[in-house]
LUMTI-8363 format. One record per residue (C-alpha): x, y, z; residue in one letter; residue number from 1. Coordinates in pm, 1 decimal. Layout:
<site><x>X</x><y>Y</y><z>Z</z><type>a</type><seq>NUM</seq></site>
...
***
This chain:
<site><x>-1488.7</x><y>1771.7</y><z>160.4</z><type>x</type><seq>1</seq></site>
<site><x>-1388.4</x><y>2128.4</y><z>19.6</z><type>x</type><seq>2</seq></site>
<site><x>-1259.8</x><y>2213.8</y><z>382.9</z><type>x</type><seq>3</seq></site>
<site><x>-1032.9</x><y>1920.5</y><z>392.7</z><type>x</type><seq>4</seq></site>
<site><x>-877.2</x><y>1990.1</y><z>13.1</z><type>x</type><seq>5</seq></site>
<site><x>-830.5</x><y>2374.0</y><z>148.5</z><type>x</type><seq>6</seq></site>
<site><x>-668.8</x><y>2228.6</y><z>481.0</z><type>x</type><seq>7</seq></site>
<site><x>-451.9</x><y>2000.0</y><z>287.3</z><type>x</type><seq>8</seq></site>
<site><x>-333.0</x><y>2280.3</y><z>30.2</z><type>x</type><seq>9</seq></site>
<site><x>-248.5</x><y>2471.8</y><z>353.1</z><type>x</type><seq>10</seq></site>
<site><x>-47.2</x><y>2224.2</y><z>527.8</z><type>x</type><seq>11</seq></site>
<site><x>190.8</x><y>2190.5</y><z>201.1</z><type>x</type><seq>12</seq></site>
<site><x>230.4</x><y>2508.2</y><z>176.8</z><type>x</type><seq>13</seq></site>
<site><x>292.6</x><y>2600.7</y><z>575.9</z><type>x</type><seq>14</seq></site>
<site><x>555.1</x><y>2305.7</y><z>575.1</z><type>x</type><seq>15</seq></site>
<site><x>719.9</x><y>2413.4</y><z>231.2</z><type>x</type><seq>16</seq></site>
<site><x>796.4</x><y>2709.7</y><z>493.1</z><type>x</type><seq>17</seq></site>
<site><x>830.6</x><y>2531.6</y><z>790.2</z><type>x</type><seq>18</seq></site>
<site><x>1156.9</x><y>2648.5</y><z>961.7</z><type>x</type><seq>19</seq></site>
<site><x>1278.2</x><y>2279.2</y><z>1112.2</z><type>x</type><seq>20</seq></site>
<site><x>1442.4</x><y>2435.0</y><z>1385.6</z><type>x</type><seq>21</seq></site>
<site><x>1142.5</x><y>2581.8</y><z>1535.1</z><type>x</type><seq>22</seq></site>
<site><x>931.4</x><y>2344.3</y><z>1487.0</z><type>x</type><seq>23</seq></site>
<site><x>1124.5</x><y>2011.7</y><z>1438.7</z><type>x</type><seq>24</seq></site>
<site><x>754.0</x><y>1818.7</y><z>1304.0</z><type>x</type><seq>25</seq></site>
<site><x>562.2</x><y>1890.4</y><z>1015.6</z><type>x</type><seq>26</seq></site>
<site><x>272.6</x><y>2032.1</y><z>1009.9</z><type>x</type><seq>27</seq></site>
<site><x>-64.8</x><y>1820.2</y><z>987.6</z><type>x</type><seq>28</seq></site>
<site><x>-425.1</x><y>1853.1</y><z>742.3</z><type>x</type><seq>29</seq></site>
<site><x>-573.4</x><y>1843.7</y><z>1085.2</z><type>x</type><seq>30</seq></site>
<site><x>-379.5</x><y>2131.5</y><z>1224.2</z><type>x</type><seq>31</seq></site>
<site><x>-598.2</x><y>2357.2</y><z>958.3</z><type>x</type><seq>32</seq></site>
<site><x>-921.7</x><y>2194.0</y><z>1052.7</z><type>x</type><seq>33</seq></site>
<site><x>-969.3</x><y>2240.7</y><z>1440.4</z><type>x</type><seq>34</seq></site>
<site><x>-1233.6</x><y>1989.7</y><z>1555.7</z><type>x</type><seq>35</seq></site>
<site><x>-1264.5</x><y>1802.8</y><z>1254.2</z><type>x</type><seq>36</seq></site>
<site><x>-1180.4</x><y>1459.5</y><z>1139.1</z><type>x</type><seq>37</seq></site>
<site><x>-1035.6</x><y>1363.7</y><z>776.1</z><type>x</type><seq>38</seq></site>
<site><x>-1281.6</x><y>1195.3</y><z>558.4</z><type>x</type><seq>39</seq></site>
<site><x>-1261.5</x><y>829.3</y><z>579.3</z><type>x</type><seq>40</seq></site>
<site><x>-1113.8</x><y>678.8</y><z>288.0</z><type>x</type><seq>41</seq></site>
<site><x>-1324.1</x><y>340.4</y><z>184.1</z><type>x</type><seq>42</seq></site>
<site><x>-1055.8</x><y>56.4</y><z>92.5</z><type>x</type><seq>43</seq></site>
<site><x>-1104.8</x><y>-119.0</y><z>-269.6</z><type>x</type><seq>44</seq></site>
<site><x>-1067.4</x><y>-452.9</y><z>-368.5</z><type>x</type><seq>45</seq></site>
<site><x>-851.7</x><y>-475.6</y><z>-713.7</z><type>x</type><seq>46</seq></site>
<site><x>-1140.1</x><y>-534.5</y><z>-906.4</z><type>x</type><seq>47</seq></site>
<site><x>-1366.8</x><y>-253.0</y><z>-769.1</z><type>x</type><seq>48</seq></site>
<site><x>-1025.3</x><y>-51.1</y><z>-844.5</z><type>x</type><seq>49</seq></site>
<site><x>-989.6</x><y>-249.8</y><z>-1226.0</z><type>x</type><seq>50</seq></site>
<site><x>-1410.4</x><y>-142.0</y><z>-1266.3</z><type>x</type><seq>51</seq></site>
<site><x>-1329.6</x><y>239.5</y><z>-1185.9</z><type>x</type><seq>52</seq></site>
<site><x>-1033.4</x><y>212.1</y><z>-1406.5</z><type>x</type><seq>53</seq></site>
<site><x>-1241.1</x><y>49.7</y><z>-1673.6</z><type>x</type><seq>54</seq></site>
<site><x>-1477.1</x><y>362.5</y><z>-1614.7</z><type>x</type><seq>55</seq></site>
<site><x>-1228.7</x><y>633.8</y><z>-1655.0</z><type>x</type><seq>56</seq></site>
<site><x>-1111.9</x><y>520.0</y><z>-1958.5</z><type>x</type><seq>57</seq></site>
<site><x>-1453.1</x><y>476.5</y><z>-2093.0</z><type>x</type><seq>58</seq></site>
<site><x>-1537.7</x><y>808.3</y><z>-2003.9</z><type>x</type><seq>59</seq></site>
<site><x>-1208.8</x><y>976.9</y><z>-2177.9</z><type>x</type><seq>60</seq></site>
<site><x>-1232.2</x><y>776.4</y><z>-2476.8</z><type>x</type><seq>61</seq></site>
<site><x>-1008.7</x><y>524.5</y><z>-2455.5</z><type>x</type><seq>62</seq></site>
<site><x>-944.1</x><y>157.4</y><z>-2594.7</z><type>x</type><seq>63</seq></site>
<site><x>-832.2</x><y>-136.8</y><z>-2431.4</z><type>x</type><seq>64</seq></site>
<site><x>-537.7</x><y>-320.4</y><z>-2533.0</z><type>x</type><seq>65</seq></site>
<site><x>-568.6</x><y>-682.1</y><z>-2501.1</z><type>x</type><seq>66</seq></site>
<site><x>-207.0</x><y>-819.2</y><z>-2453.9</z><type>x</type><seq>67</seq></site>
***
């Protein structure tokens, strides 16, 4: 997981420099991480999303507003 947030910092920054006209498409995380694959991203449901939300807040103190 650290190797993919280092590759990803490294593809901003290489295509915040990336002359266009040399190399007309951006750059990619995997072009940092030769024979790796990106970690897979699970999908969420909106309440598995609300529940981590409800979490967070928790966590940091927060209230809920009822409306």
């Amino acid at each position: 997981m650290l190797d993919y947030r280092n590759a990803l910092i490294c593809t901003v920054i290489a295509n915040a420099n990336r002359n266009p006209k040399k190399k007309s498409t951006p750059f990619t995380v995997l072009d940092f991480m030769p024979g790796e694959q990106p970690p897979e991203e699970k999908k969420q449901s909106p309440e598995q999303m609300m529940q981590r939300i409800k979490i967070m807040n928790a966590a940091l103190g927060g209230k809920v507003q009822e409306k």
